[in-house]
N, C-alpha and C positions, 0 to 999 in steps of 0.2 A: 616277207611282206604280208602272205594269209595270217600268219599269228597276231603281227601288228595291226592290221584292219581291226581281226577280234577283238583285238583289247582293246582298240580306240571305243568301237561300238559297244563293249561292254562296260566301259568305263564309262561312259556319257551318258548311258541309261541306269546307271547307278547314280550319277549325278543327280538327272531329273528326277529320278524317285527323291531322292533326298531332298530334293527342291519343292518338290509339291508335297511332301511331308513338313517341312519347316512353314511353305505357304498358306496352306491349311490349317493349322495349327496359331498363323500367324493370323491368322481371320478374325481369331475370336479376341484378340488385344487392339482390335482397330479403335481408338478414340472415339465416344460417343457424339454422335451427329444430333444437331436440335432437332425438336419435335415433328414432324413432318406436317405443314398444315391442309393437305388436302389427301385423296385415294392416290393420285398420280405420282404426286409425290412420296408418298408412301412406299409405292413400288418400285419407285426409282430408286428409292435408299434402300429397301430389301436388297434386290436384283444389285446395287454395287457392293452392299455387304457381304452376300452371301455369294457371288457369282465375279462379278468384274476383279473387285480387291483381291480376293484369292488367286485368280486366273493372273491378274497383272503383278501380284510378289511370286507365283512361278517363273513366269517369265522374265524378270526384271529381277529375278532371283541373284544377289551378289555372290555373282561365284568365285570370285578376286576382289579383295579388294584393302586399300593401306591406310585407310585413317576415315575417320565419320562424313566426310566432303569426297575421297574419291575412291570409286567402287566401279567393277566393270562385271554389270549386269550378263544371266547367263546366256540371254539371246544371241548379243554382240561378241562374246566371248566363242560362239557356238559356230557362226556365221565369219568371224575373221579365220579362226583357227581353219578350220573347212577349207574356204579361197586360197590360203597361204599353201597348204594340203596339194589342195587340184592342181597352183601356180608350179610350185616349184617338181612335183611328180610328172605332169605334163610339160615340162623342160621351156620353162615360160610361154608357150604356145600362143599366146595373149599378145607377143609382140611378131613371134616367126610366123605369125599366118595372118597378120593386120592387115598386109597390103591386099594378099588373095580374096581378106573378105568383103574390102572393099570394093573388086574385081567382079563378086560373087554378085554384092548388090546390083551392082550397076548393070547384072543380068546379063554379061560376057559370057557366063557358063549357065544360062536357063538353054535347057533342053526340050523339044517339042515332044508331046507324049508322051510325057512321065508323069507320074500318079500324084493328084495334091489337086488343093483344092483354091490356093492362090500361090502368086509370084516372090520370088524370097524378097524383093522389096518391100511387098505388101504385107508379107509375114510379121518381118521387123517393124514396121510401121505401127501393124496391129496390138506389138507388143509395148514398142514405146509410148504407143497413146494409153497406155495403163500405167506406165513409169512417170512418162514427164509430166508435170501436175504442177502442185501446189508444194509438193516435195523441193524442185527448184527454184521454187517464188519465195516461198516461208520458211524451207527445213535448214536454207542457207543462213537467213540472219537470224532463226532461232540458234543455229550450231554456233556462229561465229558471237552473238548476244551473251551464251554462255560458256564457252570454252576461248571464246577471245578470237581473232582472227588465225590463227594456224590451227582451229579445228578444220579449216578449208584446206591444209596439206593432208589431212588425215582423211579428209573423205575421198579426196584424189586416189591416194595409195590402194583405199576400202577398194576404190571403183577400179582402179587396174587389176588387182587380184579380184576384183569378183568378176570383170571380162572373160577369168576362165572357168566359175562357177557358171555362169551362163551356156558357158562350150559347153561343159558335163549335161549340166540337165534337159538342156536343148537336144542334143544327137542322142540321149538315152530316150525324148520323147518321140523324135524320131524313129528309131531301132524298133520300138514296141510301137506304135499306132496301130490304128486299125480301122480299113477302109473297107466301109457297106456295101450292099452293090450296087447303090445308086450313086457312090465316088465321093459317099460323105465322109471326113476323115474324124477321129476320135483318137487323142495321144494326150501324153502330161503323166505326172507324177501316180495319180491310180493307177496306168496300165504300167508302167516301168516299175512301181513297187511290187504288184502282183504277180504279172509274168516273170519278169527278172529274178525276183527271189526265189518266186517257185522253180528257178533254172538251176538254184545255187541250192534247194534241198530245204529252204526255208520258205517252204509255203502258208503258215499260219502266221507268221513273222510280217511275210509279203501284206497278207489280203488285210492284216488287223491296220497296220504302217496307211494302207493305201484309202481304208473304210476311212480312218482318222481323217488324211488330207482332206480328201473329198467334200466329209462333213463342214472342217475346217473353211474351206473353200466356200460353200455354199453359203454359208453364214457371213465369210468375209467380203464377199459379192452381195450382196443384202444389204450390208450394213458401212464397210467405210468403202464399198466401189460403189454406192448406190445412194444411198440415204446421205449422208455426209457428205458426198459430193451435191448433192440436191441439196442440203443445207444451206449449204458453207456457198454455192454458186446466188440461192434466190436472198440469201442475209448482201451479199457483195452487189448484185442486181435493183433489189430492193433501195439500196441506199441511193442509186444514181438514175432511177427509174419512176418517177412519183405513180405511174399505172399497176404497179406491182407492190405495191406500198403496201402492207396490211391484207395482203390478198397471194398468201403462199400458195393456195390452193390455186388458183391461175394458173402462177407459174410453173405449178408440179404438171396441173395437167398439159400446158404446152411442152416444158420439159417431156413429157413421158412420151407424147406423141412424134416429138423430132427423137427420140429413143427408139419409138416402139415402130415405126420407118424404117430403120436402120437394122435392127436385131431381128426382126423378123423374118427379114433376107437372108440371115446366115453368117457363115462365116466369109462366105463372097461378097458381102456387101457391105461387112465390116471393113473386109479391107480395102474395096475401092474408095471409100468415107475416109480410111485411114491415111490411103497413101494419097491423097488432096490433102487433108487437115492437118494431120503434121509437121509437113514440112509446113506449110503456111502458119501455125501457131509458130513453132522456133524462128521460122524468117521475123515474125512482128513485134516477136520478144526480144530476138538478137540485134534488130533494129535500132530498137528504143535503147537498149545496152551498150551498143557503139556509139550513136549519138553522146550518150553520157560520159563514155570514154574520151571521144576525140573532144570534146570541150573543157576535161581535165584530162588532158596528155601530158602535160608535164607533172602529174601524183601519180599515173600509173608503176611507175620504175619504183618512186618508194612505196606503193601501196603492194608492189609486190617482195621487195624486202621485207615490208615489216609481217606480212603474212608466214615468209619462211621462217624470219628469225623468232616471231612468237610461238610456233612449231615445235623449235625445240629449245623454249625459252627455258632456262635453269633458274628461275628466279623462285618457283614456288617446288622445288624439289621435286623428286620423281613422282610423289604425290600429283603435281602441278602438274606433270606430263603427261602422265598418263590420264587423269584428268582431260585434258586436251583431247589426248588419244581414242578415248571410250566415247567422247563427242561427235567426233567426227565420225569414227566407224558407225556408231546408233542411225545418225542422220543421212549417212551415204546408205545404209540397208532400207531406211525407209523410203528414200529415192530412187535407187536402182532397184531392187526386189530382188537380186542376187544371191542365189542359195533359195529364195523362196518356192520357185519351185511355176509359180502363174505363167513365165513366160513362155515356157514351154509345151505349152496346153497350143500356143497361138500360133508355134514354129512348126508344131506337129503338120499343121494344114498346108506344110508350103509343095510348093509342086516340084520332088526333084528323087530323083533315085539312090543319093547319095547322104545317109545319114549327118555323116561329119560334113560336111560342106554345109550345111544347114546350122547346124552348132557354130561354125567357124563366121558366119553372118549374124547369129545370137551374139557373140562376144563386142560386137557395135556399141549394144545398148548400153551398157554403163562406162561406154568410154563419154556415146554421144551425151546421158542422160546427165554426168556425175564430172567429168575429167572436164568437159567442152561447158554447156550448161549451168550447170551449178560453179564453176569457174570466173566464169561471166559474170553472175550476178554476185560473188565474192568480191569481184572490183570494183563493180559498181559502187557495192556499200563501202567499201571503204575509202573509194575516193574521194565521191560523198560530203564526207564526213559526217554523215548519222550516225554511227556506231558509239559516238563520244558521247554525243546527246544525250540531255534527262531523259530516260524514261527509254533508252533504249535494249533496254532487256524485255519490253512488252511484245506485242502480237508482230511475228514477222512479217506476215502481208503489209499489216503498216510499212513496219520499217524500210521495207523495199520499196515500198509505193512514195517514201518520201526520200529516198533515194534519187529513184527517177524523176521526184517532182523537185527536185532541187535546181536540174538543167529545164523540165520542162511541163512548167506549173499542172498540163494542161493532161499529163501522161494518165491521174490515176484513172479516167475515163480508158485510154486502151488498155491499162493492167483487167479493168471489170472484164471489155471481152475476152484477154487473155485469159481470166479465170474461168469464164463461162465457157471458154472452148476447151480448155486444161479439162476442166470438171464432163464437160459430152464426151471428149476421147475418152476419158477415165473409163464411165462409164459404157462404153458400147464395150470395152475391152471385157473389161472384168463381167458384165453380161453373156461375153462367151465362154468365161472361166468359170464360169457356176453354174452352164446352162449342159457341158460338155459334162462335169461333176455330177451332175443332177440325173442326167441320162446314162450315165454310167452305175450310178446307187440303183434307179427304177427303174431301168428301159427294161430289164429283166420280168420283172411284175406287171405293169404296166404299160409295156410297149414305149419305144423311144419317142413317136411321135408324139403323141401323149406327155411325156416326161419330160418332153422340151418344150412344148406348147404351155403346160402347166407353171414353170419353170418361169416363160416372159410373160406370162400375164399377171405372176407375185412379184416377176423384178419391179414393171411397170406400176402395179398397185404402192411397193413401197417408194417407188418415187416421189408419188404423190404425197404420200404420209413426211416422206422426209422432207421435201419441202415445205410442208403446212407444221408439224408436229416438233412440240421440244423435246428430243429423243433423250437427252440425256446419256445416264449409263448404256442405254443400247450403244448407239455408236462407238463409244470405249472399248465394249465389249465385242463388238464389231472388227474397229483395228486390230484387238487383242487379239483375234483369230485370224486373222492374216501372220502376223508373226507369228504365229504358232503355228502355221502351215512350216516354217522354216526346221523344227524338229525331227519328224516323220520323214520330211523330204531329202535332210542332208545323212541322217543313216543310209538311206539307199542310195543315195551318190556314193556315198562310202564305200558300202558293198559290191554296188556295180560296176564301180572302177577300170575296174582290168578289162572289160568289154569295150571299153569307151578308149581304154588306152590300146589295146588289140586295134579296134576300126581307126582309130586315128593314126597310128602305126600306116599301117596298109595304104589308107589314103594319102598321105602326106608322101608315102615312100615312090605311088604311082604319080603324084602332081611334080616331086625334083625328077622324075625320071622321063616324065614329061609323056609318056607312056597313055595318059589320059586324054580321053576326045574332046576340044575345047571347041564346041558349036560354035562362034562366035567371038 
C-alpha cells in the first residue's frame, strides 16, 4: 500500500508538470483578441493572456479524453479519482457512520469542556454557508443545460464519494490544529501539510504543498469568495432595487459593513450568523421547490425517469457518456468543495476532543449541499419544462428563476434574496478561510493580530471594488485558484491516509463496542 501511495503521488506530479508545460506553451497560440480600447481594458487582456488562459489550460488540462466534444479535464479527473480512493479504502464509511453523524449534529455527543471554539453544528453550518450558493441555483441548470438531465445522476454519485473526501480532510484538520492561549483555534490544509508531512520524513515537500495552498486560498477568498459574490449579488439586487441602480458603490459599502459586523467577531460569530442563516436560506429555497413540486406531482415520476435513463443514455456512445459524466462531476466539485481542502479550515474550530467525530459530521456537507439540494432544484427544472426551451442553454440563474416563475410568477423576487443571502454566507465563510491562511503566512513576521486585522480590512476594501468595479479576468482568475487549492490539498490527503485510517479504526471500534461516554 506505501509503494502504491508513491506511485500514485508521483505519477500525478508528473502529470501536472506536463500539464503546465503543454499550458504554457499553449499560451502563446491563444487566437488574437481585438484591439483593446482603453488602459483597463488593456490590462484585462494582458492579465487573461498571460495569467488567467495559461492558469485555466493547466487546470482544465485534458488529461482523458475520446474525440474533439468530450474530454475530462485534469481537475475533475483529479478530485473523482481521489473520493473513489478515500470511498472505497475507508470501506464506504460515508454510509456506516451516516446515522452517527447525524446523532453528532444534533449535539447528543457535545461534551462540556473540551477545546474549540464553536458547536459541531455550527462548524458545519459555517462550512455549508461557503458550499451552498449559487453552485445550487445556477451550477444545476448550467450542468443539466449542457450535459442534458443525467448530468444530475453524476453529481449525486460526485457528491456521495466526496462525503468521504470531506471525512479525510476534516479529521486531518482536526488531528493538527492548533490552539493559542487565548482558546483561538488555527487548523486546515497548511498545518496538516506541514506537520503531517514533516511526520512522514517530507518536510520540504510538507511546507512548499502547504505555502502553495495557503497563497492559493488567500487569493481565492479575494476574489470568487469575495468580489464575485459582491458582483454577481449587487448585478441581482440592482435589477429589482431601483435605489441601488447605477450606485455599486452603496451597495459595496452596505454590503461590507453587514460583512465587517460579522468577521470581525471571529470565528464565534461566524457561526452563530451561520447556524440562524443557513438553515433559514435552505427552509425558503426548499419551500419555493416544493410548492413547484406539489403543483406538478404528477411529472415528478417521469421527471425522474427520464433523469436516470438520460444518465446512461447509449444514444451518443461512450463519447456521449462520459461527456455527461465529466459534467456532472465538474459541477458537483464546484458545489460541494470536496477534496478542496476550505472546509476544513471551519471544522478545525468545532469544540470536541475527538478528531474523527468531527470529520464524520463534515461528511453532511455534500450530501446536504449536492445529493438533497442540488436534487431539488434538478426537478424543479425539469418538471418545469424550461430545459426544452429556446435559449435554454443561457445563464442558469435565469433558467431556475423561470423554473420557479412558471408555478409562481412572483418567485424571482425571493430567488434575489436567496442570492443575496447565498452570496453573505459565501462570504463570511470564506473570510475565515483566507483570514486563518493569512495568519498563518505572517502571524510569524508580523504578529497574528496584526495579520488578521490587516487581512479584514483588504477583504472589506475588495468588497467594495467588487461591487462597483468590472473585474473581469480577476474574478476568473480568482475561481481559478480555488480549484487549484484542490492539487496541493489532495497529495496530502494521499499521504496522510493511514493516520486518518489508524484514528478512524480506533474510534469506530470504541463507538460498536459502545465503550465511549455518550454525554447525552
Amino acid at each position: 500500500m506505501q509503494r502504491l501511495r508513491s506511485a500514485i503521488v508521483v505519477t500525478t506530479l508528473v502529470v501536472i508538470a506536463l500539464a503546465l508545460v503543454v499550458a504554457l506553451a499553449g499560451a502563446q497560440t491563444i487566437a488574437p483578441t481585438p484591439a483593446p480600447s482603453t488602459l483597463s481594458d488593456a490590462l484585462d487582456a494582458g492579465f487573461r493572456a498571460w495569467v488567467v488562459d495559461p492558469l485555466s489550460a493547466f487546470i482544465f488540462f485534458d488529461a482523458v479524453f475520446w474525440d474533439d466534444t468530450t474530454r475530462v479535464p485534469l481537475v475533475v479527473l483529479w478530485l473523482a479519482c481521489s473520493a473513489l480512493f478515500f470511498t472505497l479504502r475507508l470501506r464506504f464509511v460515508n454510509v456506516r457512520a451516516f446515522r452517527h453523524a447525524l446523532a453528532v449534529t444534533a449535539g447528543h455527543w457535545d461534551v462540556p469542556h473540551e477545546k474549540g471554539e464553536v458547536t459541531h453544528f455550527q462548524a458545519l453550518a459555517s462550512a455549508l454557508s461557503g458550499t451552498i450558493g449559487l453552485g445550487n441555483i445556477a451550477g444545476v441548470a448550467i450542468a443539466m443545460s449542457l450535459g442534458g438531465p443525467g448530468a444530475m445522476v453524476w453529481m449525486t454519485v460526485a457528491g456521495f464519494l466526496g462525503m468521504t473526501s470531506k471525512l479525510v480532510e476534516c479529521t486531518l484538520g482536526m488531528l493538527y490544529r492548533e490552539i493559542d492561549a487565548q482558546g483561538r483555534v488555527s487548523g486546515g490544509p497548511m498545518h496538516y501539510l506541514e506537520a503531517g508531512l514533516r511526520e512522514r520524513a517530507m518536510p520540504r515537500l510538507g511546507k512548499a504543498l502547504a505555502i502553495t495552498f495557503a497563497m492559493l486560498c488567500i487569493g481565492g477568498s479575494l476574489g470568487g469568495g469575495n468580489m464575485f459574490q459582491a458582483n454577481q449579488a449587487f448585478a441581482q439586487v440592482a435589477s429589482t432595487v431601483p435605489l441601488f441602480a447605477g450606485r455599486g458603490w452603496l451597495f459595496g459599502l452596505a454590503l461590507a459593513a453587514l460583512v465587517g459586523v460579522v468577521i470581525l467577531g471571529g470565528i464565534k460569530r461566524i457561526g452563530r450568523v451561520a447556524e440562524a442563516l443557513v438553515p433559514a436560506m435552505c427552509v425558503l429555497y426548499t419551500i419555493g421547490a416544493i410548492a413547484v413540486l406539489v403543483v406538478n406531482a404528477a411529472r415528478v415520476p417521469d421527471a425522474i425517469v427520464t433523469i436516470v435513463r438520460e444518465a446512461f443514455s447509449p444514444r451518443a456512445g461512450i463519447g456521449g457518456l462520459v461527456g455527461v459524466l465529466v459534467v456532472g462531476f465538474q459541477r458537483a466539485g464546484f458545489s460541494n468543495e470536496a477534496g478542496i481542502g476550505s472546509a476544513s479550515i471551519a471544522h478545525s474550530a468545532a469544540t470536541t476532543g475527538e478528531p474523527v467525530r468531527e470529520g464524520i459530521v463534515a461528511l453532511l456537507e455534500p450530501f446536504i449541499d449536492t445529493i438533497v439540494i442540488c436534487n431539488t432544484t434538478a426537478l424543479v427544472v425539469v418538471v418545469s419544462g424550461v430545459l426544452g426551451e429556446p435559449g435554454a442553454t443561457g445563464d442558469g440563474v435565469l433558467l431556475t428563476s423561470r423554473a420557479f416563475a412558471t408555478v409562481m410568477p412572483w418567485f424571482p423576487w425571493v430567488l434575489s434574496i436567496a442570492v443575496l443571502l447565498f452570496a453573505y454566507a459565501t462570504m463570511l465563510s470564506w473570510s475565515y478561510y483566507g483570514e486563518r491562511c493569512a495568519t498563518w503566512l505572517l502571524g510569524a513576521r508580523i504578529g497574528r493580530e496584526r495579520a488578521s486585522l490587516a487581512y479584514k480590512i483588504l477583504f472589506l476594501a475588495c468588497t467594495v471594488l467588487g461591487a462597483t468595479l468590472h473585474l473581469g479576468s480577476v474574478l476568473d482568475f480568482s475561481d481559478l485558484m480555488i480549484l487549484g487549492m484542490a492539487f496541493p490539498n489532495v497529495v496530502g490527503l494521499v499521504l496522510l491516509l493511514p493516520r486518518v485510517t489508524r484514528a478512524l479504526d480506533d474510534y469506530w471500534a470504541r463507538y460498536r463496542a459502545g465503550t465511549m461516554t455518550r454525554p447525552r
